[in-house]
C-alpha positions as CSV (number, residue, x, y, z in Angstrom):
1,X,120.6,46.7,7.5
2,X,121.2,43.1,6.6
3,X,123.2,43.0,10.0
4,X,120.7,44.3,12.1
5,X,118.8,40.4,13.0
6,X,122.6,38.9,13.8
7,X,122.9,42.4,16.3
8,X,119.2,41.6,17.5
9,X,120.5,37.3,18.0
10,X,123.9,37.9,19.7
11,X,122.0,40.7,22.3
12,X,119.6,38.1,23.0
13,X,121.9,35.4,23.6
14,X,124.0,38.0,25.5
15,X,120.7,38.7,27.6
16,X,120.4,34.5,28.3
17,X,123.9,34.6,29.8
18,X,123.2,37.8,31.7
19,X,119.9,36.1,33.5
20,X,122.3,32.8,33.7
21,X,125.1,33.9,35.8
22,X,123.1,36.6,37.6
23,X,120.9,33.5,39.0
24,X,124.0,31.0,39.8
25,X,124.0,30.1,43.1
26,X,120.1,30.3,43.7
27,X,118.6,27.5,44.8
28,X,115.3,25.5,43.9
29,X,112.0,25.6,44.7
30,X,109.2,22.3,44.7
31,X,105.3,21.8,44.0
32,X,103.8,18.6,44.2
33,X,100.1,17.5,44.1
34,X,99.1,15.2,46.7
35,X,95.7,14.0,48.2
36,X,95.7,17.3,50.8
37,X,96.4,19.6,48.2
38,X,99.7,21.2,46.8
39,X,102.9,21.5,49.0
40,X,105.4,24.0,47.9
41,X,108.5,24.1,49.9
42,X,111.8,26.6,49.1
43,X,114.6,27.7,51.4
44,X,115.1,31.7,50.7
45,X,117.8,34.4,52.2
46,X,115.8,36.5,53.9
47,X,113.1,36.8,51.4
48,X,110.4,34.8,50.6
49,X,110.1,32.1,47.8
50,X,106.8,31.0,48.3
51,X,103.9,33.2,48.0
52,X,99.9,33.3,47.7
53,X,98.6,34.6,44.7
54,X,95.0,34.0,44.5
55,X,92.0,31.7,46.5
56,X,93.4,28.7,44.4
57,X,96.5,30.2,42.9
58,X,100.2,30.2,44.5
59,X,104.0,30.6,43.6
60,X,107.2,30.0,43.7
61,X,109.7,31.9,42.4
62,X,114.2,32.5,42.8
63,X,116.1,34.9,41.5
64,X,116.2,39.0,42.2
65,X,113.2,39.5,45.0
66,X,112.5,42.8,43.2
67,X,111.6,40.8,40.3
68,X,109.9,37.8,41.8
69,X,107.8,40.8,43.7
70,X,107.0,42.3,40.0
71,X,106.2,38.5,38.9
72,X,103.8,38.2,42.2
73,X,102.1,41.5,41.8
74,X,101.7,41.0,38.3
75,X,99.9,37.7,39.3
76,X,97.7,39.0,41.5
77,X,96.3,41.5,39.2
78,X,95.8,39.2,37.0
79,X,94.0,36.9,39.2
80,X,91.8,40.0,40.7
81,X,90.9,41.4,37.2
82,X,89.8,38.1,36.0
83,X,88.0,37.4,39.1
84,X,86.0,40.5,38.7
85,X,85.1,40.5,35.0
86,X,84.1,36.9,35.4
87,X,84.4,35.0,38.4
88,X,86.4,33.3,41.0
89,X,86.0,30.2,39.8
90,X,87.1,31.6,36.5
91,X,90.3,32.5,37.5
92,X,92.8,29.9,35.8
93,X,96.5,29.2,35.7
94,X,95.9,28.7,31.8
95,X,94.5,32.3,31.3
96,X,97.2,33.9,33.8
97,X,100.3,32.6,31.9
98,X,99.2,32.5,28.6
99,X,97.8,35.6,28.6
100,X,99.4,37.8,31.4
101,X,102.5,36.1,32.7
102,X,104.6,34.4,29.7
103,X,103.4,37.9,27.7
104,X,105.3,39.9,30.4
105,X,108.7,37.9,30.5
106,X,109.4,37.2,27.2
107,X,108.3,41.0,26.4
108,X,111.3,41.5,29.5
109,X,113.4,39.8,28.2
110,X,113.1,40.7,24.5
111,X,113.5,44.1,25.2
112,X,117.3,44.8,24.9
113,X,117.2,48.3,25.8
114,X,115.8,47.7,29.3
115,X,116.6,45.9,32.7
116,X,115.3,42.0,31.9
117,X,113.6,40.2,34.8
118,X,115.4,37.8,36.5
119,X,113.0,34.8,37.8
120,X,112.2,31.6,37.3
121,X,109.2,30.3,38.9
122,X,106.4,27.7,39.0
123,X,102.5,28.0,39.6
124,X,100.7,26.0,40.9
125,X,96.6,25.8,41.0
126,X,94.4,23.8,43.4
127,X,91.6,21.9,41.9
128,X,88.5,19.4,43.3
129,X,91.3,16.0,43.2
130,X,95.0,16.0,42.1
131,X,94.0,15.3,38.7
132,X,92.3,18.5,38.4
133,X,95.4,20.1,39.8
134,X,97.6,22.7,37.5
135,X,101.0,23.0,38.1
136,X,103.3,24.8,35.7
137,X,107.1,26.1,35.1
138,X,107.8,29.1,34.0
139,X,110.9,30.6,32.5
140,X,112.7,34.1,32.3
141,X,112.0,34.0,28.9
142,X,108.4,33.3,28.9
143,X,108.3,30.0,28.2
144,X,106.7,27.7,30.3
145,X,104.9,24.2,30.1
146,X,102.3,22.5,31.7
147,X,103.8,19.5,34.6
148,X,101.5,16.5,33.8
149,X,103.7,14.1,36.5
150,X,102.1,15.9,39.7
151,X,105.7,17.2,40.5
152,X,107.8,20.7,39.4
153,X,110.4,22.2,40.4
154,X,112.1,25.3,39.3
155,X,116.1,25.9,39.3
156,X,118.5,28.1,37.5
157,X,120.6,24.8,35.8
158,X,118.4,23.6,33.6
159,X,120.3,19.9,33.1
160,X,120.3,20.1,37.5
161,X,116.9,20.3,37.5
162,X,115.8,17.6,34.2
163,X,118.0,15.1,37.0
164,X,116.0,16.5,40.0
165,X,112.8,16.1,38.2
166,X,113.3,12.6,37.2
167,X,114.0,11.5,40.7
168,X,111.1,13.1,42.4
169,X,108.9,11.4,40.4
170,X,110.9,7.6,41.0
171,X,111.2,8.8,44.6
172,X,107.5,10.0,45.1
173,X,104.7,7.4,46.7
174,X,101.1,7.7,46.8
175,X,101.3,6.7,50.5
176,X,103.6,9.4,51.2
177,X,102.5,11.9,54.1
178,X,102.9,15.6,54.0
179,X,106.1,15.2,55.7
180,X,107.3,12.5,53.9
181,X,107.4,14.6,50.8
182,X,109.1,17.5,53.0
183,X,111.4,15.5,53.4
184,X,111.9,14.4,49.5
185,X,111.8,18.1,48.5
186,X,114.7,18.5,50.9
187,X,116.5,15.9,49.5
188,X,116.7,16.7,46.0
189,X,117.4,20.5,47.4
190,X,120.5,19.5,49.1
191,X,122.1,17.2,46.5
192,X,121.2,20.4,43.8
193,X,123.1,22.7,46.6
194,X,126.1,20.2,47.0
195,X,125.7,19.1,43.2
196,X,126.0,15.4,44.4
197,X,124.6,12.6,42.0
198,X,121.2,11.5,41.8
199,X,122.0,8.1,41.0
200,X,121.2,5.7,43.4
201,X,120.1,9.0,46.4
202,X,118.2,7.8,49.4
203,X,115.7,10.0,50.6
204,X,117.4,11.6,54.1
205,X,114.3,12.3,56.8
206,X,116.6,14.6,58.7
207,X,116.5,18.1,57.7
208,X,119.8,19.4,56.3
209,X,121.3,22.1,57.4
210,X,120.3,25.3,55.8
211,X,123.6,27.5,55.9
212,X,124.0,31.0,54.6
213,X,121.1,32.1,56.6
214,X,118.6,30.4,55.1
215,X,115.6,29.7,55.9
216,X,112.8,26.7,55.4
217,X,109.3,28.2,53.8
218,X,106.5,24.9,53.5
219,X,103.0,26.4,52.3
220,X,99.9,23.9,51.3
221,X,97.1,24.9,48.6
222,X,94.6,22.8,51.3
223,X,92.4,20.8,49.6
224,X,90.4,20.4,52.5
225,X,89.8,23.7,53.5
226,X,86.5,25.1,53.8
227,X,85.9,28.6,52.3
228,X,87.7,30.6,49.3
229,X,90.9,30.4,51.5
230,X,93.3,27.2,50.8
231,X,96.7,28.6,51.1
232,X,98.4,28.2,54.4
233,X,101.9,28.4,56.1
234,X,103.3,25.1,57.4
235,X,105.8,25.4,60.7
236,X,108.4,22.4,59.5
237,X,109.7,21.5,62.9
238,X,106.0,20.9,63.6
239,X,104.8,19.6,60.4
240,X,101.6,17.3,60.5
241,X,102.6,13.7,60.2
């Protein structure tokens, strides 16, 4: 009996290197919070990464798409429940992870005896000014923490994406446009994809090839939109200036 915890520790760490390896090679996905709203941007295989979840609410997730899927549905119900015992306005990225989403994963992935979900994702929620915005990082194991910076991203290599993060947020300007942050997003994505340094990286405005059939997905939680509806599709080649 007294062996039984050690069993329990070494088939969870053996779960954390499962997830690991079975999510090298995906690449990352960004949130910021800027004066229009939130701009997510990934680059996918032919699946999404970027996804609506609720009128406030979106995500952006890598890993297995059957598992991101379970992560968005699970989302959405979440969302809809809470919007109908309550309210829309009710709905909050607080109560959905704490209470739905970080619940689910680490229940995934403490559960030896079953497939684990491999994801990791960020959140995002729109508020009335960027201050009020939410943005948070979730992991495979249910953990997750609140982004107080204005920027996330999430990434498989956890040391990859501590270096990423610290750029964005030297690189970032208030007087940035939409397209200017595109185009930092991108940046940081390519020098994750080629592993190059981030010491001393200049922000490239041209858009870097996207090989292995990948493609570009840009969404913005519009702060400016009227109605419940803020969550649009951006065409890059004909991103607003």
């Amino acid at each position: 009996m007294t062996e039984e915890p050690y069993r329990w520790l070494e088939a969870i760490q053996n779960r954390r290197e499962y997830i690991q390896d079975h999510l090298k090679g995906a690449t990352p996905v960004f949130a910021a919070s800027r004066p229009e709203g939130v701009l997510m941007l990934g680059a996918g295989q032919g699946q999404s990464k970027v996804f609506e979840v609720y009128d406030r609410h979106a995500l952006c997730g890598l890993g297995h798409p059957v598992d991101i899927e379970k992560i968005r549905q699970a989302a959405i119900e979440a969302a809809h429940l809470e919007g109908f015992n309550r309210s829309t306005r009710d709905v909050t990225l607080r109560r959905l992870v704490g209470f739905s989403l970080s619940p689910t994963l680490k229940n995934s992935f403490e559960q030896i005896f079953s497939p684990p979900l491999i994801v990791e994702s960020l959140f995002a929620e729109l508020g009335e000014t960027p201050a009020q915005d939410v943005l948070v990082r979730l992991h495979f194991d249910g953990n997750h923490h609140y982004e107080g910076s204005g920027v996330v991203l999430a990434h498989s290599d956890r040391k990859l994406e501590s270096e990423a993060h610290a750029w964005l947020k030297k690189t970032l300007r208030p007087e940035h446009t939409l397209r200017d942050v595109a185009d930092v997003f991108l940046t940081a994505w390519k020098a994750i994809f080629d592993r190059t340094s981030f010491e001393n990286l200049a922000v490239s405005h041209a858009v870097p090839a996207l090989n292995e059939g990948r493609t570009l997905e840009v969404a913005l939680l519009d702060r400016r939109a009227r109605g419940p509806v803020h969550y649009r599709k951006i065409d890059f080649p004909n991103f607003p200036s």
